[in-house]
N, C-alpha and C positions, 0 to 999 in steps of 0.2 A: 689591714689593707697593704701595708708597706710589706711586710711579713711574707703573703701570698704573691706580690708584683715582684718581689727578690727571688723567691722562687721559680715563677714561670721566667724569668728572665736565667735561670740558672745560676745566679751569685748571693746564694744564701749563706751557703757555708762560707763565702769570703767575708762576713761581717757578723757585728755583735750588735742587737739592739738595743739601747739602754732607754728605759721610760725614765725622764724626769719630770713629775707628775703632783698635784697639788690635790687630785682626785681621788689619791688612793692612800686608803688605811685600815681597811677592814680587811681580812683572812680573805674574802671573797673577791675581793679587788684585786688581791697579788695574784690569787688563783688564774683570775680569769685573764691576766697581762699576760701569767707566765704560759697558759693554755694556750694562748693565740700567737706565742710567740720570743716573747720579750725575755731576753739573756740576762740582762739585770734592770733590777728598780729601783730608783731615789725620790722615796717618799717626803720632799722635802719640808711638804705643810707639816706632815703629822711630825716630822723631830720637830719643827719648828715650836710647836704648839707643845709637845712635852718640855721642851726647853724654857719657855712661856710659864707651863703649871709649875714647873720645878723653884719657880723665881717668884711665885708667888707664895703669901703664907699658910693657905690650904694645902697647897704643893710641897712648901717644905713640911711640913707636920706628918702628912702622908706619905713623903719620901724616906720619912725614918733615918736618918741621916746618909742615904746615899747621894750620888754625886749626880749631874744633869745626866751625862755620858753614864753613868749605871740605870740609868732610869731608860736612855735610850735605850739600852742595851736588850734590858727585861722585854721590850717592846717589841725588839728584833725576835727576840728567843721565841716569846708568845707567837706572833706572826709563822717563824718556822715550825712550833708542835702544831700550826691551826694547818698549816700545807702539808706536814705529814698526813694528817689525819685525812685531810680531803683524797689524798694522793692512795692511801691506805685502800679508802672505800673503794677505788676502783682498781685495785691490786698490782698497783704502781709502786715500784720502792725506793727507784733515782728518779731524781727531780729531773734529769736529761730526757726517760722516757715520757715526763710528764709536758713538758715542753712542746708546744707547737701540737699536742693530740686532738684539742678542740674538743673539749669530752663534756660537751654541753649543749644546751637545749633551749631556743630565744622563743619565747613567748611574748604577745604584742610589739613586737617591732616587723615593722613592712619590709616586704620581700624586697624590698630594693636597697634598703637601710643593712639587710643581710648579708645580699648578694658584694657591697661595697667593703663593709666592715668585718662580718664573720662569713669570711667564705667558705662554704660547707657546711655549716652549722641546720640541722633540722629546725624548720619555724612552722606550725603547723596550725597559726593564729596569726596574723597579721594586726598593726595597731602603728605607733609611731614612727611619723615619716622624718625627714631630715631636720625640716622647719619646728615639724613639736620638738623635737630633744633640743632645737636649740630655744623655745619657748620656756622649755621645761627647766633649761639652766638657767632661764633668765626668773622665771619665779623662783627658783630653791634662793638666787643671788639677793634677788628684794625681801625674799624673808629673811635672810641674811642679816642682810643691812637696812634696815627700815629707816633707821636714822643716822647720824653722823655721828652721835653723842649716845647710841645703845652700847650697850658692852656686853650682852646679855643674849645669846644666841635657844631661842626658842626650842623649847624641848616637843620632837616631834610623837612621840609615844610610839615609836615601830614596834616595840618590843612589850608595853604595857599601856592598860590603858589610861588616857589623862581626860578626866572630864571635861567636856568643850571646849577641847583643842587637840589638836594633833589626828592621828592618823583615826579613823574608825576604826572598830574591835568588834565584830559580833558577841563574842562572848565581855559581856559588861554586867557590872556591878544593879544596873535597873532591870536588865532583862533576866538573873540571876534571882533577882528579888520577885518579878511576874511569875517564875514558873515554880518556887516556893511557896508562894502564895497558890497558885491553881493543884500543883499536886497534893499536896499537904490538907485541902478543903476539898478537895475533890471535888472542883468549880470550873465547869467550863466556861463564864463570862472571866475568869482570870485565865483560861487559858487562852482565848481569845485578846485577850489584853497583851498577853506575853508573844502571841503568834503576831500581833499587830505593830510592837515595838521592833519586831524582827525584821518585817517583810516592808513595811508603812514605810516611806519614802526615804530610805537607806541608800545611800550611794552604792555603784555598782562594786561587788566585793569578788564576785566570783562569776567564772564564765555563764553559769545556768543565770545569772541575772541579766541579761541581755536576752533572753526568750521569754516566750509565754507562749501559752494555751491558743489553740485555734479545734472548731470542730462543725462538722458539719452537722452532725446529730442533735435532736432536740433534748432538753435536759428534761427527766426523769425523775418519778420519786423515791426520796431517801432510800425507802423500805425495799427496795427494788434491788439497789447495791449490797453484795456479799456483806458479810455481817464482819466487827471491827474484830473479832477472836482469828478469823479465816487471813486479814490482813495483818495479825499480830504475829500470825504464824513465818512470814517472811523477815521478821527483827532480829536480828544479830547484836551481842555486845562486842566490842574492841578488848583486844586481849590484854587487859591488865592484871597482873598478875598478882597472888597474894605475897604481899613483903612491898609492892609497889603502891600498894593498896591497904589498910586496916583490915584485920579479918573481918569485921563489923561489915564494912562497906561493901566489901568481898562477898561475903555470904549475902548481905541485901539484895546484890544485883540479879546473884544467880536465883533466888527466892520468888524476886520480882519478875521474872524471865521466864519462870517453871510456869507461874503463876496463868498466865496469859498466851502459853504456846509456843515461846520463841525460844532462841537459844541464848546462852552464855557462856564467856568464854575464860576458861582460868588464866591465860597466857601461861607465861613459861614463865616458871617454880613449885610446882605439884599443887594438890586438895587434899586435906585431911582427909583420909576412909570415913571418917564418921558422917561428913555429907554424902556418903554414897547411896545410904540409906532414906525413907522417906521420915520425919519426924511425928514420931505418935503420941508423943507425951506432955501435950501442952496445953495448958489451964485454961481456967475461962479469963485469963486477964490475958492471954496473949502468950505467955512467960514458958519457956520449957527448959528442967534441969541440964538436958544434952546440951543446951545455944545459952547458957544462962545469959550473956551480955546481947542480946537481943530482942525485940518487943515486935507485937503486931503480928505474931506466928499464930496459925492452925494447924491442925491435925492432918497430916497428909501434905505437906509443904514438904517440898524438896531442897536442899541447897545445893546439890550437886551440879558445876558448870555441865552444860550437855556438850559445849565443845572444847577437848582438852589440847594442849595445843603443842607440837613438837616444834621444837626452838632449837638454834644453834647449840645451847649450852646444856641442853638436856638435863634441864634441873628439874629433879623431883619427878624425872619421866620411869615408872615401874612397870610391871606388866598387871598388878592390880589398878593403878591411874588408870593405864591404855583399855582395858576390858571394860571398865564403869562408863566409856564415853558412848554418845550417840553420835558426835560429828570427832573427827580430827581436823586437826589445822596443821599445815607444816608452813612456820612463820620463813622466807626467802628473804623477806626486809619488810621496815616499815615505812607507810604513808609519809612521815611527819621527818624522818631521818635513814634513808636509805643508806645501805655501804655499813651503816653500826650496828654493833651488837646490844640486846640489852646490858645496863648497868645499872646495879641496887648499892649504895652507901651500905659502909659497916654500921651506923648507926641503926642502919631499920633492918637488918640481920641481929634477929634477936633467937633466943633459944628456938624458940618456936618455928618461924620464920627458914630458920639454919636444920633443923630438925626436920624439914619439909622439904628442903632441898638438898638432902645431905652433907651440908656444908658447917664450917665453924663459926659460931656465934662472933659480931664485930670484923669478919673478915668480907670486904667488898667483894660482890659478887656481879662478873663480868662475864659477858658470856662474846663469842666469839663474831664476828661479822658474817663470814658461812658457815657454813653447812660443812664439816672437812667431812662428808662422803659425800654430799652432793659435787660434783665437779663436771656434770654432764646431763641432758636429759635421760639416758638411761639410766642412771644411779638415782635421779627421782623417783624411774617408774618404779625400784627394785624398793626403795623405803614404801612407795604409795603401795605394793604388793605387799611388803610383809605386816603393813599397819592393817590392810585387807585381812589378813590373815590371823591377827591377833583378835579382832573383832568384826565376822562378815559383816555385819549388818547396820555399820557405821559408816558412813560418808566419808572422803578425805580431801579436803580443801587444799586450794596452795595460794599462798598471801602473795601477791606481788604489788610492785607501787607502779603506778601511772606515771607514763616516761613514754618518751619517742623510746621506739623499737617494741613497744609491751606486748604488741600484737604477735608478734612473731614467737614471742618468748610464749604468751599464751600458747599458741599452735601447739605447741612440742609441747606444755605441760596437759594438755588437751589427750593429744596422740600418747603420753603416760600414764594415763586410765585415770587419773583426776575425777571426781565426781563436781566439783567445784572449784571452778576461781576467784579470788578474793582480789579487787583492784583497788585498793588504799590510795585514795587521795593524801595530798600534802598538807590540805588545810585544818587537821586535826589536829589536837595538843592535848596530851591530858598529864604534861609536866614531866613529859622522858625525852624531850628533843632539847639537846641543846642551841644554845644560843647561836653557835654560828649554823646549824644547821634547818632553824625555825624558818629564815626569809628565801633560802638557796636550794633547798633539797626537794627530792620528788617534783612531783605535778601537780594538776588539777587531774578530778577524777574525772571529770567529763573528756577531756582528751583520749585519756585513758580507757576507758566504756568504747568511746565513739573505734577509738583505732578495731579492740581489742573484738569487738562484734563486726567490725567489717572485714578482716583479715578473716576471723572462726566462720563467717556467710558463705566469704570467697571457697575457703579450701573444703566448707561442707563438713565441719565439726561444729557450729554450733549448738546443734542438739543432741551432742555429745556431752555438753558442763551445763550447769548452776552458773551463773556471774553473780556474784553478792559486788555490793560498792559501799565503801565509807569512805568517812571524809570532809568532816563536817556536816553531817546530817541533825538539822533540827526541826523541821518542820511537812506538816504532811505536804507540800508543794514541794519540797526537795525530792521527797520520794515516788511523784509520781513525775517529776520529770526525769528523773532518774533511771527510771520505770521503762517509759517512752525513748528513752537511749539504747535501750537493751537489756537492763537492769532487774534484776529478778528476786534478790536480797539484799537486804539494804542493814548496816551494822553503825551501830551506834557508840560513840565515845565518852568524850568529855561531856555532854549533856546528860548521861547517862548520872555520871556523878556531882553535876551540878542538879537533878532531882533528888536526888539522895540526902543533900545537906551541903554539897561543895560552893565555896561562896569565893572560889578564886582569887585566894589569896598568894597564889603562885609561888608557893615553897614547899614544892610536894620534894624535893628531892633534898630538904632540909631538916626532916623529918620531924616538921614542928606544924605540922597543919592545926589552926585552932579550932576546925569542928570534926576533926580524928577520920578522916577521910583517907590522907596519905599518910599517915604517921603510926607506927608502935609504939609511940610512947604510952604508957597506960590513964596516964590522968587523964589523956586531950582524947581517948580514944573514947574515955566514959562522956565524953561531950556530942559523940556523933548523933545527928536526929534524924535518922532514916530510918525508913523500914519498907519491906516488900511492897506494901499500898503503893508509896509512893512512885517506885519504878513503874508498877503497872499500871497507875494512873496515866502517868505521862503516854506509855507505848498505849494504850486507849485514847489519850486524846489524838495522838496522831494518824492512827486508825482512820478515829472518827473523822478529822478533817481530810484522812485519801479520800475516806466514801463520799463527803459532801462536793468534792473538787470533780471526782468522779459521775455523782450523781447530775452537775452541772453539765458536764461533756456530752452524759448523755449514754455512759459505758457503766458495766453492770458489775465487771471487776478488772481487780488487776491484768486478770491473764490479756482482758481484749486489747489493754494499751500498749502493753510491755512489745520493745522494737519497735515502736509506731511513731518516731521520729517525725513523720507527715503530721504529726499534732502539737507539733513545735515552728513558732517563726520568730521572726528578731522582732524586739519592742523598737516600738515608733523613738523612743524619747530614749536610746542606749551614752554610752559614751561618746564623744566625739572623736577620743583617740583611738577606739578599738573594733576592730573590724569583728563582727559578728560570724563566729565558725557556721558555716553550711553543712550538714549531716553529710558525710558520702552516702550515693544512692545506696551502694550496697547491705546499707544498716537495716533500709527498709524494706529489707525481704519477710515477708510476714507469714501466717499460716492461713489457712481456707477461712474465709470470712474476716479479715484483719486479725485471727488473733496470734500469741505468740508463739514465736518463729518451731517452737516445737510441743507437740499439743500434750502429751500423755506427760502424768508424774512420773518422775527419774527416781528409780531406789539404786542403793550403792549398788557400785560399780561388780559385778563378779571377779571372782582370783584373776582371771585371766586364761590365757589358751588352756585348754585340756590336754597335756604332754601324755596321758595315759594312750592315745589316738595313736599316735607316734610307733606303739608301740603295741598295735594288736591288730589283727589281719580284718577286720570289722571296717565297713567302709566310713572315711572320715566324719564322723558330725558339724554340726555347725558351731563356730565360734560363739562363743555365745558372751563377749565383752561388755555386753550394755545389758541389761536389763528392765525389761518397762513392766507398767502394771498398768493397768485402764482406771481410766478416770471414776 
């Protein structure tokens, strides 16, 4: 506020802000002082509090004998790589330019709370007003200090989960435990168990939990609704890649994927050739010589990802990869940690691993934040062309994350001959985002969808793309309100590998997973208990429960709800700080009859213009950039 009032007054450059501040100590606290403003910081709590551990005897033990002032120091250093890094992501490299940019995005706080504090800041959710944040200091103070005689400051779990207490976790060690139980027995009252832990009176976690269902139509029988193989066919995997992944778990997913109609996505570091193939050689116990460390295989099982996916670092990307795919992905950023590149430790760069992505065994494999040819939407359309070209008959996706402005960016990758865009939400994790980028990055996907489908209605591209959404997708009520936003694909992550055998032990980037999930090491790998069943169990139970939710509404398939926003309103009993987003009308432009917004199935995209036109006395043809085929 002081910042912006200096400003319109004209005497900003006559002064230096200095925060002295009790508030701030985390990477994203200095970010956001120096973003709005603030020439320097005196974090006076947090030396105080190092000075504090240093003089205790945990503190000295752990200080290894450095001095208070070395200890402050390390804290200093850390703080400046964590504002490099944020500074990095959006292609800043002096902290002057970083200053005063506001390159941020306020979710739940009320337009007035914005207008005062962050001026100019995009808020596209409204939620607390002046009186909650000071409500809100005043609880964080009494947890604080409960008593006069605590010395013991309450561990809140932002970061992991703590049984009954601290922060809620959807993904939790009980609910980990229901949907191993229901896949594993191929039991829909366990999955029913597991969908009820999830949904059953959970505090509000995510924007879609302040809606629900509304429909005018009378509910319908089961048998009525498309069949759960027709709705398995819209399921997406989240691109984790092999080396971030156990081959074992790698190869489950795409197995389990093949299996049931959906797709699978390698991410970025190549596929062995020998999953290119379909597997013929496998006994009556399941067992085949080509997959020896694998169980639960038939005859005619694929392990091939259908979506292979172009990444910054182009690891392992060949022109036999590129020809074996049915989809492409060209990853721009991800949900959970936009602005970064992937990163694989040397430790899980194992021969194999290295051999795949033509790299050296033990040397960390980092791959780059962009795209260095991407630098404009024409240099997308020219990769989305040549990837067209290496394989017609393949789709080409492009990953973006949910953010103010997505819509626009949509537009242009739209108008690039895109067969699909991919909107990542922020609320995924499957052990690649770091810590400071877990609570601050990206968005919600709902934002995201909402912007990204009302901008593609306005300019009359919508029935130009596919929208796929991830994002924390666990349950079939996420995917048809998902659906009902705009949503058309829906891609699956960390639950993907918590069917499999992942029991969230959160040390996927330590490459010591104990049931060989995230890990090359060989022992723990011989631990992993997955197998194809189990993924395809899961994407059938949630099938089954779109078609049940669906059969309730009254609607016979996905295609009639998709963009039907009018089948969303706010729950009676939401939060008290957060204002419940309103659809823009423009979402709900629908097709003849309610259904969605574009009737006919999309195959890829063609090459593009006919330039042979150009250059023959033959009267011009028609463009022929889209291609449709009849239902």
């Amino acid at each position: 506020a002081v910042h912006h009032y200096l400003i319109a007054q004209g005497l900003r450059t006559q002064v230096s802000l200095i925060v002295n501040t009790a508030q701030c100590w985390s990477t994203h606290h200095f970010a956001c002082l120096i973003g709005y403003g603030a020439s320097a910081i005196c974090p006076y709590l947090a030396l105080a509090h190092i000075r504090k551990w240093h003089g205790s005897d945990k503190g000295a033990v752990k200080a290894d004998g450095q001095s208070a002032g070395q200890c402050q120091a390390n804290y200093r250093k850390a703080i400046i790589a964590g504002l490099k890094k944020i500074m990095s992501k959006m292609g800043i490299s002096v902290l002057e330019c970083y200053r005063g940019a506001q390159i941020f995005q306020c979710i739940g706080l009320d337009r007035r709370v914005v207008d005062v504090a962050f001026t100019g800041t995009p808020c596209t959710m409204g939620g607390l007003t002046f009186a909650d944040i000071a409500n809100e200091s005043m609880m964080f103070h009494r947890r604080a200090f409960p008593e006069l005689d605590g010395t013991k400051l309450t561990f809140s779990g932002w970061y992991k989960y703590i049984r009954d207490k601290g922060e809620f976790h959807l993904n939790n060690p009980d609910m980990a435990k229901a949907l191993h139980e229901a896949v594993r027995n191929n039991s829909p009252l366990s999955y029913e168990d597991y969908r009820r832990q999830i949904m059953d009176g959970r505090p509000v976690t995510a924007i879609r939990d302040l809606l629900e269902f509304t429909s005018d139509r009378q509910p319908i029988p089961l048998a009525e609704v498309e069949d759960a193989l027709s709705i398995c066919s819209r399921f997406c995997t989240g691109g984790m890649s092999l080396g971030a992944l156990s081959r074992e778990a790698h190869e489950v997913i795409a197995l389990g994927m093949n299996r049931i109609g959906g797709k699978s996505n390698c991410g970025e570091g190549g596929e062995d050739k020998l999953r290119f193939k379909p597997i013929m050689d496998v006994d009556g116990n399941g067992h085949s010589p080509s997959f020896p460390h694998l169980k639960g295989l038939r005859n005619g099982d694929s392990a091939a990802s259908a979506t292979k996916q172009v990444a910054s670092g182009r690891f392992g990307v060949t022109p036999e990869y590129l020809v074996s795919a049915r989809q492409f992905e060209i990853k721009i950023a991800q949900g959970a940690k936009p602005g970064e590149g992937g990163q694989l430790p040397g430790p899980k760069v194992d021969d194999y691993i290295a051999g795949l992505r033509y790299s050296v065994p033990g040397v960390e494999l980092i791959s780059p934040p962009p795209h260095h040819d991407i630098y404009s939407i024409e240099d997308l359309a020219q990769l989305i062309y040549d990837l067209h070209q290496i394989a017609p008959e393949a789709k080409v996706s492009v990953k973006l994350v949910a953010s103010a402005g997505i819509g626009t960016i949509a537009a242009g990758v739209a108008k690039a001959n895109a067969d699909v865009i991919q909107i990542s939400g922020h609320d995924g994790g499957t052990g690649a985002s770091p810590l400071s980028s877990i609570m601050h990055a990206g968005g919600p996907w709902e934002q995201g969808l909402t912007e990204v489908q009302e901008i593609l209605s306005a300019n009359g591209l919508r029935d130009r793309v596919t929208l796929r959404i991830d994002g924390g997708f666990k349950t079939g009520w996420d995917i048809v309100v998902a659906a009902m936003m705009g949503g058309e694909e829906f891609g699956f992550g960390s639950i993907v590998m918590i069917a499999e055998g992942c029991i969230m032990a959160r040390v996927c980037h330590m490459n010591r997973c104990p049931v060989g999930v995230a890990t090359q090491q060989e022992r723990l790998r011989k631990k992993f208990p997955g197998t194809p069943e189990h993924v395809a169990n899961f994407m059938l139970f949630v099938a089954e429960e779109v078609r049940t939710i669906l059969a309730a509404l009254g609607f016979r398939s996905l295609d009639e709800v998709i963009g039907r926003n009018d089948l969303l309103r706010p729950r009676g009993n939401t939060a008290v700080r957060t204002n419940v987003p309103q659809p823009p009308a423009a979402t709900q432009a629908r097709g003849p009859g309610g259904g969605p917004p574009s009737g006919p199935k999309r195959l890829a995209k063609t090459d593009g213009v006919d330039l042979s036109r150009f250059f023959s006395c033959e009267p011009p043809a028609e463009e022929g950039r889209v291609s449709w085929a009849g239902v």
